[in-house]
C-alpha positions as CSV (number, residue, x, y, z in Angstrom):
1,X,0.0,0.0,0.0
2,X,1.5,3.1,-1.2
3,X,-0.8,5.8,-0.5
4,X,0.9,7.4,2.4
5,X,1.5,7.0,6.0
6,X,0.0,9.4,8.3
7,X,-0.7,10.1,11.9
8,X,-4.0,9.5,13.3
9,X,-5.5,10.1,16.7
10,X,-8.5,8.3,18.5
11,X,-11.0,11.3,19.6
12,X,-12.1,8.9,22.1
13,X,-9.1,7.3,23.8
14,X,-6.4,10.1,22.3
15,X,-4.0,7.7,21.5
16,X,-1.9,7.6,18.7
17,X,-1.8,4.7,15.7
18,X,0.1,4.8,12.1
19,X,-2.4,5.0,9.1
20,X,-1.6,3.0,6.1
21,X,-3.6,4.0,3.2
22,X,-4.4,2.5,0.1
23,X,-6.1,3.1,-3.5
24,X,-7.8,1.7,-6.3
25,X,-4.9,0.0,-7.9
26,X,-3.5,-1.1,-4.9
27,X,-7.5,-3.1,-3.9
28,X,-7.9,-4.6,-7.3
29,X,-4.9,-6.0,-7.5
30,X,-5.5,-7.6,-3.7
31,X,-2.3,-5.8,-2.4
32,X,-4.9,-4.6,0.6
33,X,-6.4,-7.6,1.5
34,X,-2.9,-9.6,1.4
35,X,-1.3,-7.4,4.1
36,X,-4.8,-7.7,6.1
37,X,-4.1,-11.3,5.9
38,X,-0.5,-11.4,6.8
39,X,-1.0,-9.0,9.7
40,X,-3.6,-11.0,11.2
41,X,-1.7,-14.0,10.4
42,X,1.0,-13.2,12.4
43,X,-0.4,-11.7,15.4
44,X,-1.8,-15.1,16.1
45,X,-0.3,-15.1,18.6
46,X,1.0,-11.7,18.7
47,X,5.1,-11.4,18.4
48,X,6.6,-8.4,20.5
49,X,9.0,-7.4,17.5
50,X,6.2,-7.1,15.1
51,X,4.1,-4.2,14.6
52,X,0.5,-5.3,15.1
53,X,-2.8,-4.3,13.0
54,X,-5.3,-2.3,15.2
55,X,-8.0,-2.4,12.5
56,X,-8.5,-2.2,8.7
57,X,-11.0,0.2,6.7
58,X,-12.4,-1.4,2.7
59,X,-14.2,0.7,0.8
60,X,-14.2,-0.8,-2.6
61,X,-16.9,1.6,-4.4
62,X,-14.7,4.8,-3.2
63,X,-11.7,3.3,-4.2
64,X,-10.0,3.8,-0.3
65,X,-8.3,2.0,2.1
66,X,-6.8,2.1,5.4
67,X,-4.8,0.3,7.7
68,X,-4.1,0.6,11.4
69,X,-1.1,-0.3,13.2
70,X,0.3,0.6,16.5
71,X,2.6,3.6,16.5
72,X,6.1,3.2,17.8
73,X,7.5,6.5,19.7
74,X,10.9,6.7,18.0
75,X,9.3,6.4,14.4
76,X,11.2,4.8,11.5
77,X,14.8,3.3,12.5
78,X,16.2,5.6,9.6
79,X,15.1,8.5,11.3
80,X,16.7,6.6,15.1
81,X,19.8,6.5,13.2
82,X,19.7,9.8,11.8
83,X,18.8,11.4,14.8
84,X,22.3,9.3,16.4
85,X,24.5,10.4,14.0
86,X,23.3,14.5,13.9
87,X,22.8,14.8,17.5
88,X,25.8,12.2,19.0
89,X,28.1,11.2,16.5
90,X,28.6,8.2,18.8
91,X,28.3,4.7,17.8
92,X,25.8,2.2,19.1
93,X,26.6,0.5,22.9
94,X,27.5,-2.8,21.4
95,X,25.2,-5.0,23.8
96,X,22.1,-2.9,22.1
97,X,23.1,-3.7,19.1
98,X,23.6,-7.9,20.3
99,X,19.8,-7.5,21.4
100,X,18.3,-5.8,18.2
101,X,19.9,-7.9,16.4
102,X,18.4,-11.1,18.5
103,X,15.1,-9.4,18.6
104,X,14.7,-8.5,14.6
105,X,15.9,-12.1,13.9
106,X,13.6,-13.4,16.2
107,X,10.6,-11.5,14.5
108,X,12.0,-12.7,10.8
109,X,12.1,-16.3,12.3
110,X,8.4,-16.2,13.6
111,X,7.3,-14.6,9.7
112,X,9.8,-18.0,8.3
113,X,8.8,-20.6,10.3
114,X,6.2,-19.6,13.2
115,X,6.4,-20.6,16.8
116,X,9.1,-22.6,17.3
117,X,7.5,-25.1,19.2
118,X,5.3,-25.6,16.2
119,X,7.7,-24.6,12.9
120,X,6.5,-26.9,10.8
121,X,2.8,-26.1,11.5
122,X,2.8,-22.0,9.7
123,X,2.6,-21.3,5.7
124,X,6.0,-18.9,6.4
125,X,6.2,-15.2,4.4
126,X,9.3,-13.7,3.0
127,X,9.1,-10.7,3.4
128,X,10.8,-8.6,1.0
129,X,11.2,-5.2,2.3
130,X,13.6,-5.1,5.2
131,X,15.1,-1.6,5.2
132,X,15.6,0.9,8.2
133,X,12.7,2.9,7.2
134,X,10.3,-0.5,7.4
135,X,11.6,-1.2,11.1
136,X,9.7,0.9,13.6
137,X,11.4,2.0,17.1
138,X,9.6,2.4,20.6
139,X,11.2,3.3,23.8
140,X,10.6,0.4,26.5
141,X,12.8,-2.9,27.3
142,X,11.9,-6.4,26.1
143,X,11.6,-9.2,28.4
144,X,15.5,-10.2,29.3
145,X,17.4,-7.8,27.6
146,X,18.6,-4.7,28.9
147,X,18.3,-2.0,26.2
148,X,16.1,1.0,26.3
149,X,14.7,0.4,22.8
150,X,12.1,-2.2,21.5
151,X,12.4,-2.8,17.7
152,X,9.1,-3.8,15.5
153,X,9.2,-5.1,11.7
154,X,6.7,-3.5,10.2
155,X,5.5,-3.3,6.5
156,X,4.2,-6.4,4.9
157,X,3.1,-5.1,1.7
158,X,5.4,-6.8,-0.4
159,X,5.5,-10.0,1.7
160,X,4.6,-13.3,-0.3
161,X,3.7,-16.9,1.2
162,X,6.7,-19.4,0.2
163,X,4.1,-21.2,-2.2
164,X,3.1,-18.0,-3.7
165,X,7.1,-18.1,-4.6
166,X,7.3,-21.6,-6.5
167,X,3.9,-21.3,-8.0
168,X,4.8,-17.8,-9.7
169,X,8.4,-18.5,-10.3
170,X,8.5,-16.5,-13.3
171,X,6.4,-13.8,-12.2
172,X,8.3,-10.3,-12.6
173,X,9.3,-9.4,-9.0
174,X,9.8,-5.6,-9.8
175,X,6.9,-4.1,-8.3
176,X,8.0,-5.7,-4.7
177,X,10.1,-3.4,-2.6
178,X,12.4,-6.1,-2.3
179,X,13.6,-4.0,-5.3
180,X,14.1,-0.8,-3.2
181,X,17.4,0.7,-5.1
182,X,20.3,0.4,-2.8
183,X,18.6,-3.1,-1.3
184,X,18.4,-5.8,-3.4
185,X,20.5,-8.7,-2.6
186,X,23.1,-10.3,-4.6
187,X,20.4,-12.4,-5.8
188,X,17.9,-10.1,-7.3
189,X,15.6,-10.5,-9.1
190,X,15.3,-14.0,-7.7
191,X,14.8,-13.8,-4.0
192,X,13.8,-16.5,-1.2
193,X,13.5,-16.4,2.5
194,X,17.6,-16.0,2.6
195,X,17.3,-12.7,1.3
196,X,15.5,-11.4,4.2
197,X,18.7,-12.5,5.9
198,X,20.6,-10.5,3.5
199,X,18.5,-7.9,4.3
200,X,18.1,-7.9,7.7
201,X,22.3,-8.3,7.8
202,X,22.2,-5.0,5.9
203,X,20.5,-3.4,8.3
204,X,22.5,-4.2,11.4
205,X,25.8,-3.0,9.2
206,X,23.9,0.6,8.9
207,X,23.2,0.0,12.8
208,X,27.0,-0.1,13.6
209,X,28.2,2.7,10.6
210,X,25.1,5.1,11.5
211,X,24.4,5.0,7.9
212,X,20.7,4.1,6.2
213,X,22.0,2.4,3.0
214,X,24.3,-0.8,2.2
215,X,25.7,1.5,0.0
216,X,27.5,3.7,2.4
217,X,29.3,0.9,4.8
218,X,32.2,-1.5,3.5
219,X,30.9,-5.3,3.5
220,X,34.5,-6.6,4.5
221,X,34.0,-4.2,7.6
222,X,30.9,-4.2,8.1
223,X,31.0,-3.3,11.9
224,X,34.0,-0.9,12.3
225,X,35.1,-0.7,16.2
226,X,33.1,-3.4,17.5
227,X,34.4,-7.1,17.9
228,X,35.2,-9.6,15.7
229,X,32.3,-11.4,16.5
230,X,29.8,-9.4,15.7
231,X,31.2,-8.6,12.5
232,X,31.3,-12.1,11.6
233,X,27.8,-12.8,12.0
234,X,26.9,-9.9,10.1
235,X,29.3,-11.2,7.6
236,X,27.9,-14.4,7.5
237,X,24.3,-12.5,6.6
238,X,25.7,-10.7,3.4
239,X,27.1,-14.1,2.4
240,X,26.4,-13.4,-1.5
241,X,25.7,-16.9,-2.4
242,X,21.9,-17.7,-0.8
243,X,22.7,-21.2,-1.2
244,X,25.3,-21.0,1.5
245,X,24.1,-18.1,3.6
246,X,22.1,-19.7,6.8
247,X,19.0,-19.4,7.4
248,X,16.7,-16.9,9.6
249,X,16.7,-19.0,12.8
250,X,20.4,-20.3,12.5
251,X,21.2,-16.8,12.7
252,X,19.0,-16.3,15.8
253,X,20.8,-19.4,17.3
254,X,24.2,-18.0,16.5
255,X,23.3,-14.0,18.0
256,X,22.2,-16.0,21.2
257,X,25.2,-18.0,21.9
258,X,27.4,-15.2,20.4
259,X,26.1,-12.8,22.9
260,X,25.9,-14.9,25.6
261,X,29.5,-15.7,25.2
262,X,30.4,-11.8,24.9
263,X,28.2,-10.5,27.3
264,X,30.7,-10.4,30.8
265,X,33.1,-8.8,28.6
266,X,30.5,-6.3,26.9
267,X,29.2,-5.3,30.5
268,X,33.1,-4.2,31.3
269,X,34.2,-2.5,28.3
270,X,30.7,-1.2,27.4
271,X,30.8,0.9,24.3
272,X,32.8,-0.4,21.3
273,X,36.4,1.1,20.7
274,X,36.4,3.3,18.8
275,X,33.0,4.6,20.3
276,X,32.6,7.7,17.5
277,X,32.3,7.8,13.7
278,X,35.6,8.8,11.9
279,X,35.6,12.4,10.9
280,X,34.9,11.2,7.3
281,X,31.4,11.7,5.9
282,X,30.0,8.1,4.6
283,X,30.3,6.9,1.4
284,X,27.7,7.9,-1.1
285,X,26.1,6.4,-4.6
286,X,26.4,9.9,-6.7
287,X,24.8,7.9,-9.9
288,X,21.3,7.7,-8.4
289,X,21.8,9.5,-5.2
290,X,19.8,6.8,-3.7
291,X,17.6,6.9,-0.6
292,X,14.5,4.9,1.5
293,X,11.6,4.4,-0.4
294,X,8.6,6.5,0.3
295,X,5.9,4.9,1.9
296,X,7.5,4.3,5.5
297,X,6.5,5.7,9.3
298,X,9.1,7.4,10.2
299,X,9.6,10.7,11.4
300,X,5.9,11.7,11.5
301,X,5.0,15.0,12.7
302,X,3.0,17.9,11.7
303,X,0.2,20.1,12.2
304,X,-3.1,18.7,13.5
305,X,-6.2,18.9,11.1
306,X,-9.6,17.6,12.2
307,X,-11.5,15.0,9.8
308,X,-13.9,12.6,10.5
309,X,-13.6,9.0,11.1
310,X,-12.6,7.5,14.7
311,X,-10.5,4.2,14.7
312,X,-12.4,1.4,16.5
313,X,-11.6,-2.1,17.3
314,X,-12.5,-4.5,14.8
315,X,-15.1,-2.1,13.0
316,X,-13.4,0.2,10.7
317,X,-14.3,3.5,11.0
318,X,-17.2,4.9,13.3
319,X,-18.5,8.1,12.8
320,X,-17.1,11.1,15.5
321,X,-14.0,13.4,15.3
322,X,-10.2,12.2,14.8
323,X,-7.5,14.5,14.8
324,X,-5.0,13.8,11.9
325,X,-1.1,14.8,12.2
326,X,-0.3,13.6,9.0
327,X,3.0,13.6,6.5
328,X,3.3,12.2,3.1
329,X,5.8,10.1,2.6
C-alpha cells in the first residue's frame, strides 16, 4: 500500500496509531487484503517485535483503504539513526546492538517458520522489504534484555507466502520493494527467504556505521570498532551466495550464543572502541543519489487537522472526530 502513511489520533481514547492508506490499484490487484491477511496471520499469537494491526478500513466503491497499526514512539529506525548520528556522532553500545539484532531475527524467524514449538505447523512469508525505514522504534525494554529500545518489523506489503514463490516462479518481482534501489541482494531479481537474511544483515551494518543504506558501509568491515564477532555474523548474513548463507533461525541461534559468550566482557568494556564515527562523511552512490523508499512511518509529525472517522476495534471506522497529524511520505 502506497498511499501514504499518516498520523491519526483516536477522539475517544487520544492515543496515537500509524495509518496505512491505500487506492484503487492497490484493492484490485489484492495488495490490501494480502497485508490484512499477513498482519492477522502473524499476530496469532502476537510477536513483541512485530508491529501489530489495530483495524483495517475497505471501501471498494470509493476506491479507499486504510490500515491501522500501533505507532512506535521513536518512528522509523532511519530517522533513530539519523537522529544518532546528527545529535551524538557516537556509535551504538555494542550490547544494544547484540539484542536488536536477536530481537529482529527473532521476528524474521516467527514470519519463516512460526512458533518454534510448532515450525513446521505455519505457511511462512518472505518478506521482501527489510530496510531501516520498514523497522519501527519504541522506547521500553523487552523481556530479558537490557536496552532501552524495542524494535518492531513492520510493513508487509510486499511479503509473499513461500508457495506464492514456487507457483509464480517467473512472475516479474519488480513491483515488490524487495527491489528498493540500494537493497536488493546479490540475488535479485530472484529472491527467497535467505534474502530477508541479506536484508536484515544490511541493516544491522547501517546500525553499527550510523548509515541508512548498504551503499554507504564496506561489506568486508561491516561493523568498524566493534568485535570480531559481531562482524562475523553480520558477515555471515551478506554471504552473497543464498545457497550458503544460513537461514533466519540459525542466525537467531548463533546472535544468542554469540552474545551470551560476549556478554561479561561487553558489561566491562561497554561501548565499542572506537566509540565515535571517523571524521569522514559516509560513502555515497552519486549515480542515483539513492535513498529509503517513500511509503515508511518514520519521522511523522505535523500540524493537526480535524476529519472525520474515529479508529475502532475490529469495525473500521465509526463516525465522530479524529485528529490527523499527518505527512506524506
Amino acid at each position: 500500500m502506497n498511499g501514504g502513511i499518516f498520523l491519526v489520533r483516536d477522539a475517544k481514547t487520544k492515543k496515537e496509531y500509524i495509518e496505512k492508506r491505500g487506492g484503487r490499484r492497490e484493492i484490485e490487484n489484492g495488495l490490501v487484503e494480502q497485508e490484512i491477511l499477513i498482519l492477522k496471520f502473524l499476530s496469532c499469537p502476537p510477536h513483541p517485535h512485530i508491529n501489530s494491526i489495530v483495524d483495517h478500513y475497505v471501501d471498494r466503491k470509493a476506491s479507499k483503504a486504510s490500515l491501522y497499526l500501533r505507532r512506535c514512539s521513536e518512528g522509523g529506525l532511519n530517522s533513530f539513526i539519523k537522529k544518532r548520528r546528527e545529535n551524538q556522532a557516537e556509535l551504538f553500545n555494542e550490547i544494544d546492538v547484540w539484542e536488536w539484532f536477536i530481537q529482529v531475527f527473532d521476528a524474521l524467524t516467527y514470519c519463516h517458520y512460526g512458533n518454534s514449538e510448532k515450525r513446521a505447523s505455519k505457511d511462512d512469508y518472505h518478506d521482501g522489504w527489510n530496510m531501516p525505514a520498514n523497522i519501527l522504534v519504541t522506547k521500553g525494554t523487552p523481556k530479558g534484555q537490557t536496552t532501552a529500545y524495542t524494535f518492531q518489523l513492520a510493513d508487509f506489503g510486499c511479503a509473499v507466502q513461500r508457495s506464492s514463490v514456487y507457483r509464480d516462479r517467473n512472475k516479474d518481482r519488480a513491483t515488490t520493494s524487495f527491489m528498493t534501489a540500494g537493497w536488493q541482494p546479490p540475488e535479485s531479481p530472484r529472491f527467497t527467504a535467505r534474502s530477508d537474511v541479506w536484508q536484515l544483515g544490511a541493516v544491522m551494518a547501517c546500525i553499527c556505521n550510523l548509515v541508512n543504506l548498504p551503499t554507504q558501509f564496506d561489506m568486508k568491515d561491516p561493523a568498524p570498532g566493534y568485535s570480531k564477532q559481531l562482524n562475523e555474523t553480520i558477515q555471515g548474513c551478506l554471504i552473497p551466495d543464498p545457497s550458503t548463507r544460513p537461514k533466519s533461525y540459525e542466525v537467531l541461534a548463533w546472535c544468542k550464543q554469540q552474545y551470551e559468550n560476549l556478554r561479561e566482557e561487553l558489561n566491562t568494556s561497554g561501548s565499542p572502541n572506537p566509540s565515535t564515527l571517523p571524521q569522514r562523511s559516509p560513502p555515497v552512490n552519486t549515480l542515483r543519489q539513492l535513498r529509503p523508499a517513500a511509503g515508511n512511518a518514520a519521522g511523522i509529525s505535523l500540524p493537526t487537522v480535524p476529519i472525520q472517522g474515529r479508529v475502532e476495534s475490529g469495525g473500521g471506522l465509526a463516525g465522530g472526530n479524529v485528529n490527523r497529524r499527518r505527512r506524506r511520505r
